[in-house]
N, C-alpha and C positions, 0 to 999 in steps of 0.2 A: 335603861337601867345602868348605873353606876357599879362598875365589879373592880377587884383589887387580884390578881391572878400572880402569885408567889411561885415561884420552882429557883432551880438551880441554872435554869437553861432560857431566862428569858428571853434573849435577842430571837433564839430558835425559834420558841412557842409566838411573839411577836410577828416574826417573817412568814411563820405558818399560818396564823390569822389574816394579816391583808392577803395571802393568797386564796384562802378560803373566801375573802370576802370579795375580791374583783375577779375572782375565774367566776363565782356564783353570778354575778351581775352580765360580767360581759358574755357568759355562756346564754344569758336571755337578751341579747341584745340593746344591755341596757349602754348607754350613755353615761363613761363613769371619769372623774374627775379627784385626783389622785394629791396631796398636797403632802410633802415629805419635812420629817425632823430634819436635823443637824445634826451635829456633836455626834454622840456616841450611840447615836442611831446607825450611823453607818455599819453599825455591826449585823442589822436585822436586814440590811438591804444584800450583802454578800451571803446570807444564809437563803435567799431569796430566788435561785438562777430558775429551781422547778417551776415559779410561773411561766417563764420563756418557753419550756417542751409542752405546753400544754397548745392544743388546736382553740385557741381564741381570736378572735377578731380586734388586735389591738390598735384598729383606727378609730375605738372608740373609745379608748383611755388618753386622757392630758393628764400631764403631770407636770405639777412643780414643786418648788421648795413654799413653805409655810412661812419661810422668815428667811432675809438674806443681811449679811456684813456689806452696807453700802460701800461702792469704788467708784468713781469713774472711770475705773479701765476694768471691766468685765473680767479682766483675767487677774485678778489683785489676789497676793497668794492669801490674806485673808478672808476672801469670799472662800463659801460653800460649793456654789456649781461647778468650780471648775475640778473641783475633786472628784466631786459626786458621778460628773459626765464621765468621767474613764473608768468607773464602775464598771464590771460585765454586764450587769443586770442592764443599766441604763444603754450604754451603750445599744444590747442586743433590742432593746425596746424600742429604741429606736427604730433600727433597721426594719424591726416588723409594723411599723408603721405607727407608732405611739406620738401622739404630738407631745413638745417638751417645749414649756414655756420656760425661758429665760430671764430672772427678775432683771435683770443687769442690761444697761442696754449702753450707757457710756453716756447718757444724759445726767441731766442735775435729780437730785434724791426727791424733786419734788417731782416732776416729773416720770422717773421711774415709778412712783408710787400713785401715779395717775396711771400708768401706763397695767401694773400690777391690779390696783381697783378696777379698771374697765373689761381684765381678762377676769378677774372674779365674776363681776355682773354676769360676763358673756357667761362664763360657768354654771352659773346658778341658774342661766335662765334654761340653758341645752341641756342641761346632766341631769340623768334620772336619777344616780346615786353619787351623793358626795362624801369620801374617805378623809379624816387629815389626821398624820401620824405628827404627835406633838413628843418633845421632850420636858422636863422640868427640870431648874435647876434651885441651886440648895437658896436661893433668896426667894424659891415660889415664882420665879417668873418660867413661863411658857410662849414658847414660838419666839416675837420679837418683844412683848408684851412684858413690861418690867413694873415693877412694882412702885408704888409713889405713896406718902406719907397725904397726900395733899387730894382729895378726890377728883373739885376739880380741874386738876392740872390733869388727874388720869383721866377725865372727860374727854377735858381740850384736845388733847393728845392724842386720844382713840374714840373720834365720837362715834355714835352711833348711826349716823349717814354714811360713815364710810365702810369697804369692807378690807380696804389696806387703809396703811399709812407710810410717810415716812417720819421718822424723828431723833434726835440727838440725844437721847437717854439711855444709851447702852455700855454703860459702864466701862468695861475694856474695848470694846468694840463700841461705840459712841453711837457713829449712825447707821443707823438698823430699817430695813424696810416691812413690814411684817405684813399679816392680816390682824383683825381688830377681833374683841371677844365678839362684837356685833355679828360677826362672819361666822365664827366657830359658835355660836347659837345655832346657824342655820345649815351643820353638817350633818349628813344621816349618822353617820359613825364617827367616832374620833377612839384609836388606839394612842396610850403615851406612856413611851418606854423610859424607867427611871429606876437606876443602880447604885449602889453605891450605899453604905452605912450612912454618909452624909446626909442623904436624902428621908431620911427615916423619919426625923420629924417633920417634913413635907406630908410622907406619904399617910400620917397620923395625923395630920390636919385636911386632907383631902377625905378620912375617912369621917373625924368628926364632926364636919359643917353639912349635915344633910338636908337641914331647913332652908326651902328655898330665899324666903325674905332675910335671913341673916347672911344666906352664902353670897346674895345679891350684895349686901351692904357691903363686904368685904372684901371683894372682889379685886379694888383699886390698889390694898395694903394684900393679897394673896393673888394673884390672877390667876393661878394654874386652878384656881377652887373655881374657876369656868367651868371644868371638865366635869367635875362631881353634879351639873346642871343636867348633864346631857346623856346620853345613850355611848358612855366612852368603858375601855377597858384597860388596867393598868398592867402592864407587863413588869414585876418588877422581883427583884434576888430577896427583897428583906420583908420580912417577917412583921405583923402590926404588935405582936407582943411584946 
């Protein structure tokens, strides 16, 4: 089910859901596979530390990012991870035994993005539940997944064989290595945190395409209208009125 969840305090109610949702899993020894926003998500991950004190077994959570700013040096100040890792959250997740894939490896972006696709497969095939916290921005693109006038060039780009990709259509940040809507089809949950008055007519087109054969068609020129397909929940400040 498709929900749109309004308050004043989303990052909060966001950080309080994925925790509701992997202590639920990992407390049944489930196998759980963890795939994180960007941007201004990192606000719902510092509200985040109470999953740490909880008695779970976190050698069965992997986690990565959903989408990274390709480098070939791992530590490029415009990557995600290297931010992300000095988080307390991550940090301490670590330590309690979380495995932490790293999209970045210092190889070429195609590569990297072979490397990204074949830990997906491993994931989908091990993980009894799979989380991915998505963000959206004001042009409707989600995760690395950007939007195209042309369908298909959004084919080519994101086919449906794969469940990453790499590609050069990232506007300020060019190349991007992402997962593909093909992937995010096949998550149990998808949470996506989105603020900002900007975003409002986003969040007004995410609510009106509920048909699935039109949301399908549209997808190439909207890609965040992936989420309205699936079992996702929107953490968001603004109002549909």
């Amino acid at each position: 089910m498709f929900q749109i969840k309004t308050s004043t305090k989303p990052a909060f109610n966001s950080a309080k859901r994925n925790i509701e949702l992997l202590s639920s899993q990992l407390s049944h020894k489930n196998n759980v596979t963890w795939l994180l926003a960007g941007g201004s998500a990192i606000n719902i991950y510092r509200e985040m530390l109470d999953l740490i004190k909880l008695d779970l077994d976190f050698s069965r959570l992997s986690i990565s990012l959903g989408d990274e700013r390709y480098s070939k040096n791992p530590a490029h100040k415009d990557a995600t991870w290297p931010i992300f890792e000095k988080l307390e959250l991550f940090v301490e997740l670590k330590k309690l035994g979380a495995n932490i894939f790293q999209i970045l490896s210092g190889k070429s972006i195609e590569k990297d993005a072979d490397r990204f696709n074949n830990f997906l497969k491993d994931r989908l095939r091990d993980s009894d539940f799979i989380l991915c916290n998505l963000g959206v921005g004001t042009d409707s693109h989600t995760a690395g997944i950007l939007p195209m006038n042309d369908m298909k060039l959004f084919e080519e780009t994101y086919p449906e064989n794969r469940l990453a990709v790499g590609h050069k259509h990232g506007g300020v940040h060019p190349k991007r290595i992402t997962v593909t809507p093909g992937f995010l089809k096949k998550a149990n949950k998808i949470t996506v945190f989105m603020i900002g008055s900007d975003k409002k007519p986003v969040l007004k087109e995410l609510h009106k395409y509920k048909e699935l054969e039109k949301t399908q068609n549209m997808i190439y020129k909207h890609p965040a209208l992936v989420t309205s397909l699936m079992s996702a929940e929107v953490f968001t400040d603004q109002k549909l009125s």
